[in-house]
C-alpha positions in Angstrom: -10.3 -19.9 4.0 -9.9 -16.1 4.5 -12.2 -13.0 2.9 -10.6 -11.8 0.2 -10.3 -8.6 -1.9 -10.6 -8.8 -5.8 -8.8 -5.8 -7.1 -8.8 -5.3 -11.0 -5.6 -4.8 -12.7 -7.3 -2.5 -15.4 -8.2 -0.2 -12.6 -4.6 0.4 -12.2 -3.1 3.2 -13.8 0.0 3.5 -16.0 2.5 2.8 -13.0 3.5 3.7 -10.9 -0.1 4.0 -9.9 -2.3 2.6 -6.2 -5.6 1.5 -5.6 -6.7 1.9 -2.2 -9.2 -0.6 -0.5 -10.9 -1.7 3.0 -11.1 -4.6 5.4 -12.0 -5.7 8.5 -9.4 -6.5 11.0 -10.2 -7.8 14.2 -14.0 -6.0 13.6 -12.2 -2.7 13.1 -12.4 -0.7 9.6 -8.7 -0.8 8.0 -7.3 0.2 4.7 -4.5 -1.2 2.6 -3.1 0.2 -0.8 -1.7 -2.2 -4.0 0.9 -0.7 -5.7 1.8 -1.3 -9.5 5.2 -0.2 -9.7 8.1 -0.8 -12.7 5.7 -3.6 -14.1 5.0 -5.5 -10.3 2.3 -5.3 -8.0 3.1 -4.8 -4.2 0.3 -5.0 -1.0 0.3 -3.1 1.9 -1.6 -2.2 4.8 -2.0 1.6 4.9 -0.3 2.5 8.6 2.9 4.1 8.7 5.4 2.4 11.5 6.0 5.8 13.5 2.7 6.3 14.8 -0.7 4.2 14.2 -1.8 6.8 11.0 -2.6 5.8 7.6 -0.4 7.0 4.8 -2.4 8.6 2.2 -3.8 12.9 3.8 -6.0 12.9 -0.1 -7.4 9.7 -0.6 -5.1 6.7 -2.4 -2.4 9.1 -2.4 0.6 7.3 -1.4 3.1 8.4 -3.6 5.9 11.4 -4.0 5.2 13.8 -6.6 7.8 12.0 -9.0 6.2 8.2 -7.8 9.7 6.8 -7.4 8.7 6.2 -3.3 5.7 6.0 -1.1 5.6 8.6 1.3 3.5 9.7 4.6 1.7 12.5 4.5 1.3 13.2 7.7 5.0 13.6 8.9 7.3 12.5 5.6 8.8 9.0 6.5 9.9 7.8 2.9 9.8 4.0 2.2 10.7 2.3 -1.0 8.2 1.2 -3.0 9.6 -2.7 -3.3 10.0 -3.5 0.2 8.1 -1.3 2.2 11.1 -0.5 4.0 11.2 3.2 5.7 14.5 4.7 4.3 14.2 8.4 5.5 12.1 9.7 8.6 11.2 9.0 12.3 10.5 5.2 11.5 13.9 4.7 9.3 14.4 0.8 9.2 11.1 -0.4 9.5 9.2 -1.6 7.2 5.1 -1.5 6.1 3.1 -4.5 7.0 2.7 -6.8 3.5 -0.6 -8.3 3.0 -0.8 -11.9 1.2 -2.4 -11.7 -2.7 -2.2 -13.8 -5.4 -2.2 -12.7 -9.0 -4.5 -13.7 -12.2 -4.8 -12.9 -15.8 -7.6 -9.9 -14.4 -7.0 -9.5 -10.7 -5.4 -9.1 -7.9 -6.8 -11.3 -4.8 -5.8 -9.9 -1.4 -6.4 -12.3 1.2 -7.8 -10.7 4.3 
């Protein structure tokens, strides 16, 4: 079996809202982001699909100012928050990478 990552749902805030997390991957130091939004929870790894960047320029920032998309900082692709699919931006069409989770009364359980 696979490390996981127990996430708390009370951590969350009133969506849409992230928590942002780490992992290893191959022995390198990744991140990934959960995303509570319009009452589900979404997982994804935190690397845009233009260039090899994570998302979020503060820290767990992933979302535009009004939360309805996430968005990369560090050149403006837009992708919806649902799918993970790039809508507006150099990477239009693409989508984030999902990571596996299952959900509990508590927690959410990233498998790594």
């Amino acid at each position: 079996m696979g490390k996981s990552i127990i996430l708390l749902k009370k951590d969350f805030g009133p969506g849409p809202s992230t928590l942002k997390f780490t992992f290893l991957e191959n022995g390198e130091k990744k991140t990934g982001f959960a995303l509570l939004f319009e009452g589900s929870y979404y997982v994804y790894k935190n690397q845009c699909q233009h260039l090899p960047v994570e998302l979020d320029w503060l820290d767990n920032n992933f979302l535009e100012d009004d939360g309805g998309f996430i968005i990369c900082a560090t050149h403006g692709a837009i992708y919806e928050p649902t799918s993970g699919l790039c809508v507006s931006g150099p990477c239009k069409g693409k989508s984030l990478n999902t990571m596996a989770y299952t959900i509990t009364r508590d927690e959410l359980v990233v498998t790594i």
